[in-house]
C-alpha positions as CSV (number, residue, x, y, z in Angstrom):
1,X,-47.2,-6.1,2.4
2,X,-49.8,-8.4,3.9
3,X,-49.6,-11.2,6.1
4,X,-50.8,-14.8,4.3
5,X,-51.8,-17.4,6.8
6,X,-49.6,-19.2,3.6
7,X,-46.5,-17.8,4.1
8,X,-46.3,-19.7,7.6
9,X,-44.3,-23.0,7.4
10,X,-42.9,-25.5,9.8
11,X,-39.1,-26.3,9.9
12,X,-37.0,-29.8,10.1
13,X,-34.5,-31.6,10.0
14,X,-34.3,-34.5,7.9
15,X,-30.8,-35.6,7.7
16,X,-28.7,-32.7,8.1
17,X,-31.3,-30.6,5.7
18,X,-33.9,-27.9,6.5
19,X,-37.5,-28.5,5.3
20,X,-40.7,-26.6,5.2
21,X,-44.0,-27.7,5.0
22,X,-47.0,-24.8,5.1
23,X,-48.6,-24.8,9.2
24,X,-51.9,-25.5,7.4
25,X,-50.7,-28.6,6.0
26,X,-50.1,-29.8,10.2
27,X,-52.0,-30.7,12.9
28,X,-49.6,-31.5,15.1
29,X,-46.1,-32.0,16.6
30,X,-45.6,-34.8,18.9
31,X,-42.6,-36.8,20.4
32,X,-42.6,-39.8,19.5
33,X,-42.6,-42.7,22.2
34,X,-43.6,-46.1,20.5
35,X,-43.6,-47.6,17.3
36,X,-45.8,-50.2,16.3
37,X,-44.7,-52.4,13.8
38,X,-46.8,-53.9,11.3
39,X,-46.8,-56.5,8.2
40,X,-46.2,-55.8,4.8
41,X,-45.6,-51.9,5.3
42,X,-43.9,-50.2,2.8
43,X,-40.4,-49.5,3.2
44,X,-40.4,-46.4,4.4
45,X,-43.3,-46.7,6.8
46,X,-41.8,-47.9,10.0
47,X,-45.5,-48.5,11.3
48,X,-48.1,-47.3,13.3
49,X,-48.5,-44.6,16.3
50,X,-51.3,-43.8,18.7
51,X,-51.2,-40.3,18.7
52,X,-53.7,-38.1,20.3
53,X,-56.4,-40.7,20.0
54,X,-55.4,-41.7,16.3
55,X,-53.6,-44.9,14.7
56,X,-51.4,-42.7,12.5
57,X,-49.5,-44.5,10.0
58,X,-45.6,-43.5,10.6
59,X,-43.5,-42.3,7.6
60,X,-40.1,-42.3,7.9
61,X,-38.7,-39.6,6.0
62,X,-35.4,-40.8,6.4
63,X,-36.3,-43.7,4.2
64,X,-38.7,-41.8,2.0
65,X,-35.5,-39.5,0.9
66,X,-33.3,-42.6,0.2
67,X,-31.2,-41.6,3.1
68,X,-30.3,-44.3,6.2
69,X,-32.5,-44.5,9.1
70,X,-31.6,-43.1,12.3
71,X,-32.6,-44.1,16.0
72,X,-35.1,-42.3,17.3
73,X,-33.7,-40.1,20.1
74,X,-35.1,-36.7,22.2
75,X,-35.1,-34.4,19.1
76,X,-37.0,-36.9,16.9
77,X,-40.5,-35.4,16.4
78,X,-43.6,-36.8,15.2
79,X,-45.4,-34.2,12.2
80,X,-48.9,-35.4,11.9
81,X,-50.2,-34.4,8.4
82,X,-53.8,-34.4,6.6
83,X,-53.7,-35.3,2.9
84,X,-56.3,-36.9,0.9
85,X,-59.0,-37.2,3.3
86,X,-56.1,-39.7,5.9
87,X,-53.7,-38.5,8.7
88,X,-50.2,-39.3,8.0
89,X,-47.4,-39.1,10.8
90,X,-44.2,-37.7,9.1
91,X,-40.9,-39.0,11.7
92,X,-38.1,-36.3,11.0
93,X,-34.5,-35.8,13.0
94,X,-35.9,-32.5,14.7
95,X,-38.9,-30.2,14.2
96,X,-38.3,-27.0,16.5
97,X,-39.1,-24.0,13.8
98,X,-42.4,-22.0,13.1
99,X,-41.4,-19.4,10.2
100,X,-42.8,-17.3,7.9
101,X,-41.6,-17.4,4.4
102,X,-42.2,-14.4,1.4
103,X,-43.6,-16.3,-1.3
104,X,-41.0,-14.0,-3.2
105,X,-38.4,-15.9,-1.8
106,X,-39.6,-19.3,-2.4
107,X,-37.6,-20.1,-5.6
108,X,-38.1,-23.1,-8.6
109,X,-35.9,-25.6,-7.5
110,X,-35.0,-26.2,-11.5
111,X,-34.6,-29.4,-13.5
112,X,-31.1,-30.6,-12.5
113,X,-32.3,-31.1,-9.1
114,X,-35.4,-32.9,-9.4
115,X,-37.7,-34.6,-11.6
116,X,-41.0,-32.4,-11.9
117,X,-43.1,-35.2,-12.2
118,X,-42.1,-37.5,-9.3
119,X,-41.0,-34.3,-7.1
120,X,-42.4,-33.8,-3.3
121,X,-39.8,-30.3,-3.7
122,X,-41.9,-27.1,-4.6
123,X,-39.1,-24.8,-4.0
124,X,-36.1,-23.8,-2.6
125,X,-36.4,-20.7,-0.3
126,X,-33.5,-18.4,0.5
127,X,-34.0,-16.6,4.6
128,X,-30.9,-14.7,5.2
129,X,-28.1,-16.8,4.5
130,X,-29.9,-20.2,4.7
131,X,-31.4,-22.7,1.8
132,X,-34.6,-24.7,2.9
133,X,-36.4,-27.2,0.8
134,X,-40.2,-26.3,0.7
135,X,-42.3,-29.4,0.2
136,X,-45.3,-30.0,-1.4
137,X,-47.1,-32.6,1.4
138,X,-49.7,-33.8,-1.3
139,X,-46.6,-34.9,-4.0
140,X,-44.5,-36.1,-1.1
141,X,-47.1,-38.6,0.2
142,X,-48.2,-39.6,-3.6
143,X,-45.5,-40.0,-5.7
144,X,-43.9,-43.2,-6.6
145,X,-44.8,-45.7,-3.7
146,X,-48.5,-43.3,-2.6
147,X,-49.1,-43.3,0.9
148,X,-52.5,-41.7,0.1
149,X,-54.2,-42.8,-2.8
150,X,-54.9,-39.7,-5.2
């Protein structure tokens, strides 16, 4: 089989739940030290970070999955994303996991769990005897409220 630079994906933890986003989809991993707030944010953008020279906008994914927020605490990490042409900071429980996924395993997540057109979930894969939630970062960061205008 051949290696895909694709098949390599970036684990966390958002609530108890394993995610994946594709490495190309991340720049970096940071902690996460200080939150500005600012006015008028939407409600699941908690505010703004300076990371690595940046203002990065700070989406909390807690929020953005309808789930309570959490304090912020020595596991919380800091994803920072490029989508449509902007950086977008993702804050997530933990983020500790590079992996690489078979595409074969990467499964259709199927109607009764989500809504195809307002979906940020690509798949469900299957590794050994876990389930992680594959995201697509360009649906997550512009559906319903967009982050990122399309």
């Amino acid at each position: 089989m051949t290696y895909q630079r694709s098949d390599q994906y970036i684990l966390f933890t958002v609530a108890g739940t394993t995610y994946a986003l594709p490495s190309s989809d991340i720049a970096h991993v940071d902690l996460v030290e200080t939150i500005t707030r600012v006015p008028n944010a939407l409600a699941f953008v908690d505010g703004v970070v300076f990371s690595r020279g940046q203002i990065v906008p700070a989406v909390n994914m807690r929020a953005r999955f309808g789930f309570e927020r959490a304090p912020i605490d020595v596991r919380t990490r800091f994803l920072v994303t490029h989508a449509g042409g902007r950086t977008v900071g993702l804050l997530v429980d933990s983020c500790r996991e590079f992996l690489r996924i078979e595409p074969s395993s990467i499964h259709p997540p199927g109607e009764a769990v989500v809504n195809a057109h307002q979906s940020s979930i690509s798949g469900i894969a299957t590794v050994g005897d876990r389930m992680i939630v594959v995201l697509s970062l360009d649906r997550l960061l512009v559906s319903t409220d967009p982050i990122v205008a399309a």
